[in-house]
N, C-alpha and C positions, 0 to 999 in steps of 0.2 A: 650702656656702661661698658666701653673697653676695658680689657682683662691682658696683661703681655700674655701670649700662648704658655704654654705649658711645655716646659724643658725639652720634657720627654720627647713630646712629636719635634720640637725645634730642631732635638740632635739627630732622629729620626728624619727628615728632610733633608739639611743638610748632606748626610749621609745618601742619600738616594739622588740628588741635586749631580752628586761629585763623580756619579757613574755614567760608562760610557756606555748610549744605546747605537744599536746596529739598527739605524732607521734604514737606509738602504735594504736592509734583507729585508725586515719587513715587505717593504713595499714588491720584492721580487718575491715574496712567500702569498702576495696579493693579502697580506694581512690589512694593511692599510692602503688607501692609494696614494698615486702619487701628488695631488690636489690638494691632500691631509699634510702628507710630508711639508710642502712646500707653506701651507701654512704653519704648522708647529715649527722652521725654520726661522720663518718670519719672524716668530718672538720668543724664542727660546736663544737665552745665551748672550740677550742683548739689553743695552742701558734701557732702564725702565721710561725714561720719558718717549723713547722711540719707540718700546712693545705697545704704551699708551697709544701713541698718534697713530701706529697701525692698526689697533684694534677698531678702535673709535674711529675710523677710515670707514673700516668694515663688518661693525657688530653683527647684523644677521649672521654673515659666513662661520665666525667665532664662535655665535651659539648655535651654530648648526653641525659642526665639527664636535664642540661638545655634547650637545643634547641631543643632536638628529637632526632631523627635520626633510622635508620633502620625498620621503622613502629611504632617506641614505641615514644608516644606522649612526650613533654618535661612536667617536673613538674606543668608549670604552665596551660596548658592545659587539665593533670589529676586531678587537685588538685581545679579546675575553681569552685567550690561551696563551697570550704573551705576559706574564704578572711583569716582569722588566717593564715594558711598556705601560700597564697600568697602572704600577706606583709611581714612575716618571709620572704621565700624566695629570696625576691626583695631586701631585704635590705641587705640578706648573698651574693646574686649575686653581688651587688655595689661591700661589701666588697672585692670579690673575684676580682674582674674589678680594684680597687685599689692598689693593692695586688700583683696580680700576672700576671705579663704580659702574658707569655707567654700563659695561656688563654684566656688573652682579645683578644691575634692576632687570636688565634682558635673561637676563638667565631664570630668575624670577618670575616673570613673566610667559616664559614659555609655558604652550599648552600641556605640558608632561615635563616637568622639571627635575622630578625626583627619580624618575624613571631608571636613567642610566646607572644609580648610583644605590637602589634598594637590593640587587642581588650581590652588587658587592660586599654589603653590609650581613654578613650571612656572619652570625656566631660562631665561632671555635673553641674546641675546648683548650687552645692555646691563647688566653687573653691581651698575649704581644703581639700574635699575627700580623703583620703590615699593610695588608690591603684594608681588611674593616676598620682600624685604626685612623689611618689616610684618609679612610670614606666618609667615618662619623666625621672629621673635621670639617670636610669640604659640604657634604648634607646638613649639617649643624648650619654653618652661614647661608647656604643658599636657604633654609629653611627662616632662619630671622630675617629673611628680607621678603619672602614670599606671604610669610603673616598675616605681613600688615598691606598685601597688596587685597586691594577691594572684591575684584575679579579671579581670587585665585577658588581654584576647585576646593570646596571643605572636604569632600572624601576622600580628595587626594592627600589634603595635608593632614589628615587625622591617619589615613593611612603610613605615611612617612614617618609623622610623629610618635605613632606605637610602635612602628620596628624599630626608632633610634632611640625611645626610651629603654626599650628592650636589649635594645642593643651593651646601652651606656652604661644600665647595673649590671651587667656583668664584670664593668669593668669597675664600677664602684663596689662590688663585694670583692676585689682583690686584697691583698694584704697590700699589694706595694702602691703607697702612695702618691709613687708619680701617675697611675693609672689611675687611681681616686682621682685626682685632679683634670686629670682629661675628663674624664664621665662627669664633675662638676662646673669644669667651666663651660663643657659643652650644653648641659642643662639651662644653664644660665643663659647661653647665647639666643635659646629659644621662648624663653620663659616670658616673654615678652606680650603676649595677650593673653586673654580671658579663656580662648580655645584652645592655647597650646598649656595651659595652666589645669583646664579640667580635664586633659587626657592627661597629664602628670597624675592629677587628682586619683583617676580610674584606675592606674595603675600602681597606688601607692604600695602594695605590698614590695612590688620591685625596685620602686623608683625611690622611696621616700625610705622606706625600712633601713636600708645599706645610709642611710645619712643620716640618720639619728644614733645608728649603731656608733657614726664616725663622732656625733658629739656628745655621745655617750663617756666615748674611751678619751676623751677631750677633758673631761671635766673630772676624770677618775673614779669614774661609778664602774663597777665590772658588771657584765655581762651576766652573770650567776642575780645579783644581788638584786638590779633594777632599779626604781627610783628610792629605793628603801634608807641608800647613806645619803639621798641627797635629802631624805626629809630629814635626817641624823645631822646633817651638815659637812659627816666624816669624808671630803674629797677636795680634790685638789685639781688645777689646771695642771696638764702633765706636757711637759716639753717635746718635742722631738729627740733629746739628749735622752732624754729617762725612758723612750718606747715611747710616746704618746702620741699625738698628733702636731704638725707643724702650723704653724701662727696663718700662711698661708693656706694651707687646706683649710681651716676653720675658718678661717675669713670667707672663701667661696662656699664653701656649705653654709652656714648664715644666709649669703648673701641667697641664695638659691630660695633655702627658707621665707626670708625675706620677701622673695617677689613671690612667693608662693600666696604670703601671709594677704597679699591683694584682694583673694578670694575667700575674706575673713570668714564670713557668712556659710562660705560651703564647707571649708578645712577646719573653722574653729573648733567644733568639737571634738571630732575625728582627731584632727592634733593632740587632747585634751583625755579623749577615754584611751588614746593608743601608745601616746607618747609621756603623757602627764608636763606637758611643753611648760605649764604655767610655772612649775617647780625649776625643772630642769634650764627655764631659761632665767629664774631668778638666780640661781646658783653660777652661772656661767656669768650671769653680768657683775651677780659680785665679784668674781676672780678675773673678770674679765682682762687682760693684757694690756691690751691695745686701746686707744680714744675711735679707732673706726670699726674695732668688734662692738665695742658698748653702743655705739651710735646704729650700726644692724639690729642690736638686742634690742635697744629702747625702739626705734621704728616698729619691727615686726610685734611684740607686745603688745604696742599702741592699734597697732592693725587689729590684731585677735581681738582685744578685751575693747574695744569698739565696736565690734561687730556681733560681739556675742558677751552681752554684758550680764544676762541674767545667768550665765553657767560659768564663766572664766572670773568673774569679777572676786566670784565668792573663793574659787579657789587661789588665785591673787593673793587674797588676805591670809588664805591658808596656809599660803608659801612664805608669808612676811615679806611679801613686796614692798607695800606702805614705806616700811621701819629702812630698808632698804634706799627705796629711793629718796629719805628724808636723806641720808648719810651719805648720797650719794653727792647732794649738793656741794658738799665740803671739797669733794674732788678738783673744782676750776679745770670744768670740762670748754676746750673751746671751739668746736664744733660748732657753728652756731644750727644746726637742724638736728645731733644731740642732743641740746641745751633747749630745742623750742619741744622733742616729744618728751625729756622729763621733766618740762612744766608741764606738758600735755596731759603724762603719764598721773601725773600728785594730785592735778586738779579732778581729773576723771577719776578716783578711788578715795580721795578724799569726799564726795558726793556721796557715793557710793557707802562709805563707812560712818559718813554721819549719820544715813536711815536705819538701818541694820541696829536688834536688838541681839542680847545673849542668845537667843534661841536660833533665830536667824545664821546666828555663827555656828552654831551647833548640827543645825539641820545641813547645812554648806559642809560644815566637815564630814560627815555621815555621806552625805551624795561623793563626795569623792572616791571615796571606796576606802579611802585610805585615815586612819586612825593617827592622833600625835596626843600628848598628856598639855592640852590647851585648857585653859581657865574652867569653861563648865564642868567638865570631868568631875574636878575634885570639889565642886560648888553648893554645900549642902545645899543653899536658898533657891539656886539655878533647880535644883530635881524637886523640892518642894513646889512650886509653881510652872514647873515645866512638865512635869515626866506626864501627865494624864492628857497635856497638847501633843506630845510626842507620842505617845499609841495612838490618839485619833486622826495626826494629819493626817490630810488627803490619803482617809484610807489605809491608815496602818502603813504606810510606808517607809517609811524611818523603821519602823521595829523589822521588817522584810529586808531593808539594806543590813542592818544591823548582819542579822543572819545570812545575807550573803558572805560579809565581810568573815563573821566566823567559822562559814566555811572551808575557808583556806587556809593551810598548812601553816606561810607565812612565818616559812624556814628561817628566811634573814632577817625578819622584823618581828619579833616575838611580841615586843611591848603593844601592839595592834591587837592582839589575842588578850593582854592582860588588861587594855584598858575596854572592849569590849564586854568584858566578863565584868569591870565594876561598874559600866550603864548598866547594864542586866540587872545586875544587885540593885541601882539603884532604883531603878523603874518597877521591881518586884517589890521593895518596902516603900515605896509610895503609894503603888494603886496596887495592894493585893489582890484584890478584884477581877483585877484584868488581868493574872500571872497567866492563867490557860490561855489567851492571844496569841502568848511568850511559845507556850509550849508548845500548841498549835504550829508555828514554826520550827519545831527543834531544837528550842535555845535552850531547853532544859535540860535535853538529850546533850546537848551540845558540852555545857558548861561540867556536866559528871564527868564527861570523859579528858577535860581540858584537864581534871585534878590530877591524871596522872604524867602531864607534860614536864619536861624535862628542867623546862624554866619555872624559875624557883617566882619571879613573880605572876605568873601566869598560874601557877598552882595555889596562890595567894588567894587572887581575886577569884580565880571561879569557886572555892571554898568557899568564897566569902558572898556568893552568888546563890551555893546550895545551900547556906545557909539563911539567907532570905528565904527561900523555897520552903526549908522543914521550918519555920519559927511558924508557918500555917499550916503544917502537915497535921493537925490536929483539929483542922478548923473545915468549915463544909467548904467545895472546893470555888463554892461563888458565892460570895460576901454581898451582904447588899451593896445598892451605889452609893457612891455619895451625893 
């Protein structure tokens, strides 16, 4: 998928294009020779059909001038003390990569292709710097063609591939997002197989974290809050006008996502405990702008919850995806590969929601970590017939999540605390029996000290939790079974 390049480098080239190099001195400083010269002559500065017919004359020389070869260093390795020279270079190599294929495949191809071009790629704590800027552009494409050659070294391009991810969040944790947009569309340029997708993968704290942050502030969740307004619904798509994120930076982050989401299977989770993706991408599809954001959201969803149906599926429904993409129809979306993954999307969870009992829902929302005031909650008949499956699944697990979950402070989402404290209650007046399970975990320690939280319904329910508790503070502390 071509991408137009990104403003930033555009104006960035140009600019360096318009300068004048003292190739002569060079060559009398024996920086370069004079063999070099005459060929960067050749095709510098001339109508592009004739750079073509010259190069293609003479590919070996071309990628030997750039990359090495035969013992003689490539340009940017004799040229390493002249930056004039080098960003010239860099920016005639793009062009050439642009240009003319069949050097990009030679280039490709060479036994050390990345070679010349990794120590340029050297971090600054100035993230505009020119030379690594110029470099990710030009390693970025030689790297999407090298991919997919059969014959290429994997250590080599695993090697390249972790310094230009490393490279590229730096420039995606910038504020300014024309620099966001190079580190994304450069992602994208490589994103292209299964190897260059699980070095991404290994690197997500760097690579992926700076891109969720960006469709985070996207959708109007802050930073502080988490996914806590989007389970509230309280946010908004936030313009470029208002501070937010522009239509196009969101489109390439997606898309990145997107080709990420290929590797359902490895990332689903991971997306899923890190990012809470299943939430955050129902919310963005419903505000979604654009007919080719939605058509990215429906695709990659379709990925994830395909690939990982027993753990995304359930949080799907937690998100109200279903109700969603019912409503969504009414849009006269005309996409037609839109329009085939939300039939894809309704048929695959419509399956799914037909087997699914209350409990099933119940236990699904508890695994999540995350708490909402959903139908069992307040469901006398649900805790009558449920609460004594709910202490013995596999193992007391659910009442162990419970107690994870009340762990947390859950500064921005307090109602998570209040509805925690009335399973408690109600799981204590059903099966008195098993309260010590409860406490055995802490949850009884827990719920006294919730009495004195600050929220007024949180102080409600767990009252109404210790008082389950004392209604058998009279009684022996293990009741017979039932």
């Amino acid at each position: 998928m071509s991408l137009d390049p990104p403003t930033y480098i555009v104006m960035l080239q140009n600019n360096i294009r318009a300068r004048p190099i003292s190739w002569e001195g060079a060559v009398r400083a024996k920086t370069i020779t004079d063999a070099d010269l005459q060929k960067i002559k050749s095709i510098d500065k001339v109508r592009k059909d004739l750079r073509k017919k010259t190069i293609e004359s003479d590919v070996d020389s071309f990628v030997a001038l750039l990359l090495g070869g035969s013992g003689s260093p490539s340009i940017f390795e004799a040229a390493a003390k002249r930056q004039d020279i080098i960003q010239y270079m860099l920016v005639l190599t793009g062009d050439l990569i642009d240009d003319i294929p069949s050097l990009t495949s030679a280039l490709a191809q060479h036994p050390e292709p990345f070679k010349p071009f990794l120590p340029l790629l050297k971090a600054s704590p100035n993230v505009e710097e020119t030379i690594p800027l110029l470099t990710s552009s030009v390693l970025s494409r030689i790297l999407s063609h090298a991919l997919i050659q059969p014959s290429k070294s994997t250590s080599q391009t695993k090697e390249a591939l972790a310094q230009i991810y490393t490279y590229l969040s730096s420039l995606s944790k910038s504020s300014d997002a024309g620099l966001q947009d190079i580190a994304v569309q450069e992602y994208s340029a490589v994103l292209r197989t299964k190897e260059s997708r699980h070095v991404f993968w290994k690197q997500r704290e760097e690579t992926l974290d700076p891109l969720f942050r960006i469709l985070r502030a996207a959708s109007g969740v802050d930073k502080d809050t988490g996914s806590s307004q989007l389970w509230s619904g309280a946010s908004s798509i936030r313009s470029t006008n208002e501070g937010g994120v522009g239509l196009q930076l969101l489109y390439h982050v997606l898309l990145v996502v997107w080709q990420l989401s290929f590797e359902g299977e490895l990332v689903g989770d991971g997306l899923q405990d890190e990012h809470d993706i299943t939430i955050l991408y129902t919310h963005l599809l419903r505000l979604s702008p654009k007919e080719k954001t939605t058509r990215l959201l429906l695709s990659t969803l379709l990925n994830l919850l395909t690939a990982n149906r027993q753990t995304l599926l359930p949080a799907a429904v937690l998100a109200r995806l279903p109700s969603l993409l019912a409503t969504m129809k009414t849009r006269h979306l005309t996409d037609p590969d839109a329009i085939e993954d939300l039939g894809s999307l309704n048929e695959l969870l419509d399956d799914y929601t037909k087997t699914q009992t209350t409990f099933d829902e119940y236990a699904a929302e508890v695994r999540t970590g995350h708490l909402r005031w959903s139908p069992p909650h307040r469901n006398p008949t649900f805790w009558s017939e449920n609460a004594r499956k709910i202490l013995d699944e596999n193992k007391g697990e659910l009442p162990r999540q419970l107690a994870d979950i009340m762990s947390k402070p859950w500064d921005n989402d307090k109602q998570v605390l209040a509805i925690a404290c009335n399973d408690v209650a109600c799981l204590v007046k059903e099966v008195p029996e098993k309260r010590y399970q409860l406490e055995k975990l802490g949850l009884k320690g827990r719920v006294m000290e919730l009495m004195q939280e600050t929220d007024e319904s949180v102080r409600w329910e767990s009252l109404r939790a210790v008082g389950e508790w004392l209604r058998y503070s009279f009684e022996s502390k293990q009741l017979p079974t039932r």
